[in-house]
N, C-alpha and C positions, 0 to 999 in steps of 0.2 A: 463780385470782385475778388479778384485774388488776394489771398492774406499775403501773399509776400509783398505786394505791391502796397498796401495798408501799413505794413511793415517799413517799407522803405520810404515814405509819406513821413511816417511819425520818425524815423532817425533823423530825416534831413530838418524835421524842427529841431531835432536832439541837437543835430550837430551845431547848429547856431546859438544854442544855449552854451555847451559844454566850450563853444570857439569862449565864449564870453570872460570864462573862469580864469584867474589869475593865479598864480602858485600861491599867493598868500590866502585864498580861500578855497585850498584842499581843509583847514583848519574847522572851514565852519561846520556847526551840525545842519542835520540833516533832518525831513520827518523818518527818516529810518530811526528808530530809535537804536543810540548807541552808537551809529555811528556819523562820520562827517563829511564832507566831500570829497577827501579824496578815500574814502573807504569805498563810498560807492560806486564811482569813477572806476575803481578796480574792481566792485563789483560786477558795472557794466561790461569791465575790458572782460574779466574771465567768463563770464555767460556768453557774450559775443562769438570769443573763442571758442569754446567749448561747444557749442551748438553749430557751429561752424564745423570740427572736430567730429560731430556724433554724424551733421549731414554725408561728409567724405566717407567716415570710417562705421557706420552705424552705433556707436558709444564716443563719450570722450571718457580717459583714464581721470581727469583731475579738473573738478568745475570750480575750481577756487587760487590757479596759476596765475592771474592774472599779473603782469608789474606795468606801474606807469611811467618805470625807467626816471630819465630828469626833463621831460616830458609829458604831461598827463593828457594833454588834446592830443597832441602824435598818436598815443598809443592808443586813445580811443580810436580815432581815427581807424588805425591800423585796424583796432577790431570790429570796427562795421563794415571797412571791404573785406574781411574772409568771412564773415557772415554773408555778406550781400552774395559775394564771389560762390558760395558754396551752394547755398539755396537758389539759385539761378537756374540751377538743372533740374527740369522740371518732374525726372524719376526721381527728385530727392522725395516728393511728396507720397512716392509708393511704399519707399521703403519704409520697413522698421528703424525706431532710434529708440536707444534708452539716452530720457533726460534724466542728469542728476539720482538723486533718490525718489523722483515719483514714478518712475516704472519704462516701457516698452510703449512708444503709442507709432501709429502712421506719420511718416511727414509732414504731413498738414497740423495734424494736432502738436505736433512740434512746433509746425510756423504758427500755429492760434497762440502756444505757449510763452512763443517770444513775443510773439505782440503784445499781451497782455504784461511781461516784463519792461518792455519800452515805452509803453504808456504810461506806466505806473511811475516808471524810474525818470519819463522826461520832466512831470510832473513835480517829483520830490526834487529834481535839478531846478527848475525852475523856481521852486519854490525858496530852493535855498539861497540864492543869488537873486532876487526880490524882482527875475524877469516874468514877465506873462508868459503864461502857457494857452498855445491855439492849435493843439493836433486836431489833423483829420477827423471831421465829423464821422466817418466812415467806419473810419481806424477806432474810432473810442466806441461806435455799437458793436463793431465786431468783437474787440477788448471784455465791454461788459457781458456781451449774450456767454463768451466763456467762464466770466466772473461769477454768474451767477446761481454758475454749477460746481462753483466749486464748495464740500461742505465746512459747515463752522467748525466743527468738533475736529476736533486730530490736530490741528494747526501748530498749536504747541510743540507736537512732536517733530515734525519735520522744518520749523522754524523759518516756513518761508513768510509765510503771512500771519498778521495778527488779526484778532477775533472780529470781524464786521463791528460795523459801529451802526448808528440809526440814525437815517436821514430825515427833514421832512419829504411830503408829498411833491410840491414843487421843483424835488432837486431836479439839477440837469444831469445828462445820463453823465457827464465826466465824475460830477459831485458822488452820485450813485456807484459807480465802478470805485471810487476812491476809499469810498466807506464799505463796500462789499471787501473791500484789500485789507481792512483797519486803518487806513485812513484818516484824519479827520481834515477834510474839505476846509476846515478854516484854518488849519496850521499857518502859522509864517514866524519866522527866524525871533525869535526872545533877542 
């Protein structure tokens, strides 16, 4: 299966999550730690874009531009057709991109990147607005098989993810993927 198409699966859950959001709960926290929804809302917009940006241009200049304007589903909105829009073109997956500060990789390893960002992020969306999360079974082994290369140590530094957490045996691969992220699968709003 193609990851773009795993990709686009898991936003259209996204997108009916994020329609849900009300201005009054940009306020709430999030499991991101530290920040709230509408932080990650603009977290989603500037990754969106940005990846969108490195698809066109091989780089983006700035993965943290993101504005929700007086708007925050618009703008989401707005940033998953120039992602969709961008990654469409199927030489996007030949070329080189640099993401953010993890390096240079092929297209495709760009589109695993976001999917593993959209998983994560529909997740802690949902979780913060006390909605179910049901992404593509597909979309979450593709997600994890990347998750699970990615190593513990270093994390700190580059402050995308925090340190694995331990699952039991029984998790199911989303619980798994969530706790490879730092995660904890049973978070829900205090």
């Amino acid at each position: 299966m193609d990851l773009r198409e795993l990709d686009r699966r898991t936003l259209l859950v996204l997108d009916k999550i994020v329609a849900a959001a009300k201005p009054e709960d940009l306020s709430r926290p999030t499991p991101c730690v530290g920040w709230t929804l509408g932080d990650l809302l603009r977290h989603q917009v500037s990754e969106n874009h940005a990846f969108a940006t490195a698809a066109r241009e091989g780089e983006a200049p700035d993965w943290d531009a993101g504005d929700l304007g007086d708007d925050a589903v618009a703008a989401y909105r707005a940033s998953v057709d120039d992602f969709l829009k961008a990654f469409a073109d199927d030489a996007v997956l030949e070329r080189q991109l640099t993401i953010n500060h993890f390096g240079t990789f092929p297209g495709t390893i760009a589109a695993h990147m976001h999917l593993v960002d959209t998983v994560a992020h529909g997740w802690d969306l949902a979780r913060t607005l006390g909605l179910p999360y049901e992404p593509d079974a597909e979309a979450v082994h593709a997600a994890l098989q990347l998750a699970e290369r990615i190593p513990d140590e270093g994390r700190e530094k580059n402050g995308s993810f925090a340190h694995s957490v331990e699952t039991g045996p029984d998790t199911s691969e989303l619980d798994r993927f969530l706790a490879l992220l730092g995660r904890d699968p049973g978070w829900t709003v205090s």
